[in-house]
SEKOL-588314 format. One record per residue (C-alpha): residue in one letter; x negated, y negated, z; residue number from 1. Coordinates in pm, 1 decimal. Each point is the difference from the previous one (the first is absolute). Layout:
// residues N
+----+----------+----------+----------+-----+
: aa :       c1 :       c2 :       c3 :   i :
+----+----------+----------+----------+-----+
:  a :        X :        Y :        Z : NUM :
...
+----+----------+----------+----------+-----+
//
This chain:
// residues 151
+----+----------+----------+----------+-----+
: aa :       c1 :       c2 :       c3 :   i :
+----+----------+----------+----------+-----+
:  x :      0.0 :      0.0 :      0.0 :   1 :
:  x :   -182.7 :   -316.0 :    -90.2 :   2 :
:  x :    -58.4 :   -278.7 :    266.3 :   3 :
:  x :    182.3 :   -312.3 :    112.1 :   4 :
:  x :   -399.3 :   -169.7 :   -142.3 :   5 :
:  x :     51.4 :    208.9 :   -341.0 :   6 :
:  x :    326.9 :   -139.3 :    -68.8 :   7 :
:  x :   -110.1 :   -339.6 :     73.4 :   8 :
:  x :   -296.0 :     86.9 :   -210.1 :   9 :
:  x :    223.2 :     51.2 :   -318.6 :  10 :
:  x :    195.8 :   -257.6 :     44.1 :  11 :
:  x :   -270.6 :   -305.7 :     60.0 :  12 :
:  x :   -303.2 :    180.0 :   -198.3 :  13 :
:  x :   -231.3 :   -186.6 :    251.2 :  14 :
:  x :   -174.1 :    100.7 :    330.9 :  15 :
:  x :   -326.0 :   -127.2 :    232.8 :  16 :
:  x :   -232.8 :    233.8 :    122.3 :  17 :
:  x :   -106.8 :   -136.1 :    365.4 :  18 :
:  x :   -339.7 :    124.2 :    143.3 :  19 :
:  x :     38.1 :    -70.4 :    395.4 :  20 :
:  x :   -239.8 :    -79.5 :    171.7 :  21 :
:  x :   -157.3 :    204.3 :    344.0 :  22 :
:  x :    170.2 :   -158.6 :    235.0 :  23 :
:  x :    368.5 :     79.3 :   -144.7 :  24 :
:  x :     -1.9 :    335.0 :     58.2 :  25 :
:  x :    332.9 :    -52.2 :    145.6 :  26 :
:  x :    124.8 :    -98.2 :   -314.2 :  27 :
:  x :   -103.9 :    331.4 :   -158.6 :  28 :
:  x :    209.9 :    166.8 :    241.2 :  29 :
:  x :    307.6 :   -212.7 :    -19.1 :  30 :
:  x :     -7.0 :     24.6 :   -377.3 :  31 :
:  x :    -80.0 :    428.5 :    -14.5 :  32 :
:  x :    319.3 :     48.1 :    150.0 :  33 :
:  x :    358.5 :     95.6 :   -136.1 :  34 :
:  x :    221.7 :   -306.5 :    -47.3 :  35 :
:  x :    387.8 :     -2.9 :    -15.0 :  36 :
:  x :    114.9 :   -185.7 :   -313.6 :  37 :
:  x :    157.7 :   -260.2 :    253.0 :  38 :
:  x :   -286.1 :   -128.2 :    178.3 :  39 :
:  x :   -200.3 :   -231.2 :   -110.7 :  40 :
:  x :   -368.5 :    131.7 :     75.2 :  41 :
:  x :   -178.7 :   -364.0 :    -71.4 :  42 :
:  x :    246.5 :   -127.5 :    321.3 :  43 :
:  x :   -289.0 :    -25.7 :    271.8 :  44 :
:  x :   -269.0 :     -9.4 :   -237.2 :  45 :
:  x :   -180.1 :   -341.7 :    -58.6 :  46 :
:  x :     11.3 :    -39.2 :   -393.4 :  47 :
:  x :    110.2 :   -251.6 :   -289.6 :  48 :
:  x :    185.7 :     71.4 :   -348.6 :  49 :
:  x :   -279.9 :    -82.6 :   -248.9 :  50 :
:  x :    129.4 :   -214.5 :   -362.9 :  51 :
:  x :     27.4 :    330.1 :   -182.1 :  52 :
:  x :    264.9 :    158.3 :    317.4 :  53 :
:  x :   -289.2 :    197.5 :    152.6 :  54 :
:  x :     22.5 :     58.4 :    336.1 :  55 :
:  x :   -354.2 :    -81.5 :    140.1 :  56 :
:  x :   -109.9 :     66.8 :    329.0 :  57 :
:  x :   -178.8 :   -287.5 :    187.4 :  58 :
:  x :   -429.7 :     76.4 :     81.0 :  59 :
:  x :    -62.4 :    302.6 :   -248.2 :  60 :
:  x :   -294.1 :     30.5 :   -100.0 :  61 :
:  x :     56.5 :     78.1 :   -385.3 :  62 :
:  x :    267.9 :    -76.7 :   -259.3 :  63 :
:  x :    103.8 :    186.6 :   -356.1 :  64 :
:  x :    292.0 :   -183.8 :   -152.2 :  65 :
:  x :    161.6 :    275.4 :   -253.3 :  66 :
:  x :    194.5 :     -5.6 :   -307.2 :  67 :
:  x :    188.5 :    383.1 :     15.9 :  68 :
:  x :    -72.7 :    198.6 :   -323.5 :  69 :
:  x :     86.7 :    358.2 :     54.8 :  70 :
:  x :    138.9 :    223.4 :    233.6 :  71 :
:  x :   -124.7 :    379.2 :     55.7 :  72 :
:  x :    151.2 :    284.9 :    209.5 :  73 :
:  x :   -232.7 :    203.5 :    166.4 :  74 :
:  x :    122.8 :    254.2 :    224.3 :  75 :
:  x :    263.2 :   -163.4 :    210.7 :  76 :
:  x :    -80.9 :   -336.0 :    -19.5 :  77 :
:  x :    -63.1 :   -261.3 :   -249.8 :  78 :
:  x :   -327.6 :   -119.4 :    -82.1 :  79 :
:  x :     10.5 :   -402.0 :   -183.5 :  80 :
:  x :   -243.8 :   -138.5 :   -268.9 :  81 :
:  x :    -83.4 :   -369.9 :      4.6 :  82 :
:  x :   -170.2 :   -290.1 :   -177.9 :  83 :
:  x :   -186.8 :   -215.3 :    224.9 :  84 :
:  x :    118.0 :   -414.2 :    -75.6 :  85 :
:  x :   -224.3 :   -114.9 :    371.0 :  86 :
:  x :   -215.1 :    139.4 :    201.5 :  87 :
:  x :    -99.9 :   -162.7 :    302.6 :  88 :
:  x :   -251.8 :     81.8 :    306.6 :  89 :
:  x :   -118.4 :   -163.6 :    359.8 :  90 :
:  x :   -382.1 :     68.3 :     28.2 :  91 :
:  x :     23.9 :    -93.3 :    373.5 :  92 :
:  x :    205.4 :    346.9 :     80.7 :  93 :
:  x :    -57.9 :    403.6 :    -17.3 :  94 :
:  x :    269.4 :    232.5 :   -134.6 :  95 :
:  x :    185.3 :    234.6 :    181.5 :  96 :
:  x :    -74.4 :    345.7 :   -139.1 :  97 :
:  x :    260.6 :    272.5 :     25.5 :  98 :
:  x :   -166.6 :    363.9 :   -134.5 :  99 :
:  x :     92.7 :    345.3 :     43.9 : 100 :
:  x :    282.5 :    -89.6 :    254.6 : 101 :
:  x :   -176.5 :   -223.7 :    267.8 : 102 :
:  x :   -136.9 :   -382.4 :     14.7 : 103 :
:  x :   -360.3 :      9.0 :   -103.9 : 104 :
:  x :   -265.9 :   -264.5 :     67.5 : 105 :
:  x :   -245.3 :    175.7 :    204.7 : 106 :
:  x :    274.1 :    291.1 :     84.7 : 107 :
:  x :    288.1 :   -116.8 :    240.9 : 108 :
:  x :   -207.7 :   -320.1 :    183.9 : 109 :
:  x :    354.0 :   -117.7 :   -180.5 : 110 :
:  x :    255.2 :    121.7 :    161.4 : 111 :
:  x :   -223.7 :      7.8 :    300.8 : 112 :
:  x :    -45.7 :   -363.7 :     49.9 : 113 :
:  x :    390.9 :    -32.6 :   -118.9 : 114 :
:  x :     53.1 :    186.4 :    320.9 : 115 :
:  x :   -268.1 :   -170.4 :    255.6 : 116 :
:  x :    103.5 :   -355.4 :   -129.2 : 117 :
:  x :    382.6 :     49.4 :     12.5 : 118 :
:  x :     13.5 :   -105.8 :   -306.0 : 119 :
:  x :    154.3 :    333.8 :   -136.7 : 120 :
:  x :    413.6 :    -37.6 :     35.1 : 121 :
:  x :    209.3 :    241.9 :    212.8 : 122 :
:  x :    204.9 :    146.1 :   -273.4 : 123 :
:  x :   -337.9 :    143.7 :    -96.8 : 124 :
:  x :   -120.8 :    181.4 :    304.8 : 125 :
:  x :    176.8 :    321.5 :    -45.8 : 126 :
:  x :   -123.6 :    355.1 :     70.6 : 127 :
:  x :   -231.2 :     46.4 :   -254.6 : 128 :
:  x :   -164.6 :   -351.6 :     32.6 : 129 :
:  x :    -72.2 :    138.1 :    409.1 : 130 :
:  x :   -113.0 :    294.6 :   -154.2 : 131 :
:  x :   -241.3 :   -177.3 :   -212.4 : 132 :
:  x :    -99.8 :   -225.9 :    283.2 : 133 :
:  x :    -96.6 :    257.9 :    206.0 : 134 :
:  x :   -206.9 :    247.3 :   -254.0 : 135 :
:  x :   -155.7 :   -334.3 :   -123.3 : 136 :
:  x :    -86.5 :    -55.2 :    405.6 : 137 :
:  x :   -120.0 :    298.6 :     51.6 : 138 :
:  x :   -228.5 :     30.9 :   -249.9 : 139 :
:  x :   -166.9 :   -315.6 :    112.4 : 140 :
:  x :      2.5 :     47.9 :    365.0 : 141 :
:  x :     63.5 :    360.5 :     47.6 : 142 :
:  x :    302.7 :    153.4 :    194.5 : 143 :
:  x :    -61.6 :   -104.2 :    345.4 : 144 :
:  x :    -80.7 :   -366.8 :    -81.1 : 145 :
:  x :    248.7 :    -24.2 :   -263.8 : 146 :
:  x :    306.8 :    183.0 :    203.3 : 147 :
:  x :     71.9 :   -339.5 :    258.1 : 148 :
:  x :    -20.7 :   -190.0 :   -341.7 : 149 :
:  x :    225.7 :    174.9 :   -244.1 : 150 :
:  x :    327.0 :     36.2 :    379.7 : 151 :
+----+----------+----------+----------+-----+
//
């Protein structure tokens, strides 16, 4: 069944392709999940509708403004062609990386400092984020250190 994005995708032909940057990990989260067709995910998000209708997200740290050429289905999902019209980058910023299912800049430091700074939301910490917590403790500090840590 194709997407609420795919539909909006044939119908507009346009889309922006928004690199985040390390420290919006958060926003990664918010935006991997399932979405009802009612809610509007961009409600708590800081952002601004671009000339072209893109919905662009305020401090990335990279910017592909896309013309939509072609459409592919692979598998069970869709997989969209583009022509780049802008490109755009902040030199002042690092990437967050997402490969082979977890946050990657020097492993998990991440989600890690996410979690020591509060700065990762509580809608987020769910069982497998304590899970992660804890192996990603434990391998650092080992099981006795780690165990008052990871309560």
């Amino acid at each position: 069944m194709p997407s609420r994005l795919h539909n909006l995708l044939l119908r507009t032909k346009k889309f922006a392709i928004q690199v985040l940057s390390e420290q919006q990990v958060h926003y990664s989260l918010h935006f991997s999940k399932h979405c009802e067709e009612d809610i509007d995910q961009f409600a708590n998000i800081p952002h601004h509708i671009d000339s072209h209708g893109n919905v662009l997200l305020t401090d990335m740290v990279a910017l592909l403004v896309c013309k939509a050429q072609a459409a592919h289905l692979v598998g069970d999902h869709y997989l969209w062609l583009g022509n780049v019209e802008m490109a755009w980058h902040c030199k002042n910023a690092e990437p967050l990386l997402y490969w082979r299912r977890t946050y990657r800049s020097l492993g998990d430091e991440l989600f890690l400092k996410a979690f020591e700074e509060l700065t990762l939301p509580y809608e987020y910490w769910d069982h497998e984020a304590h899970l992660r917590l804890a192996w990603n403790y434990i391998k650092e500090y080992g099981k006795e250190a780690a165990t008052p840590l990871v309560k």
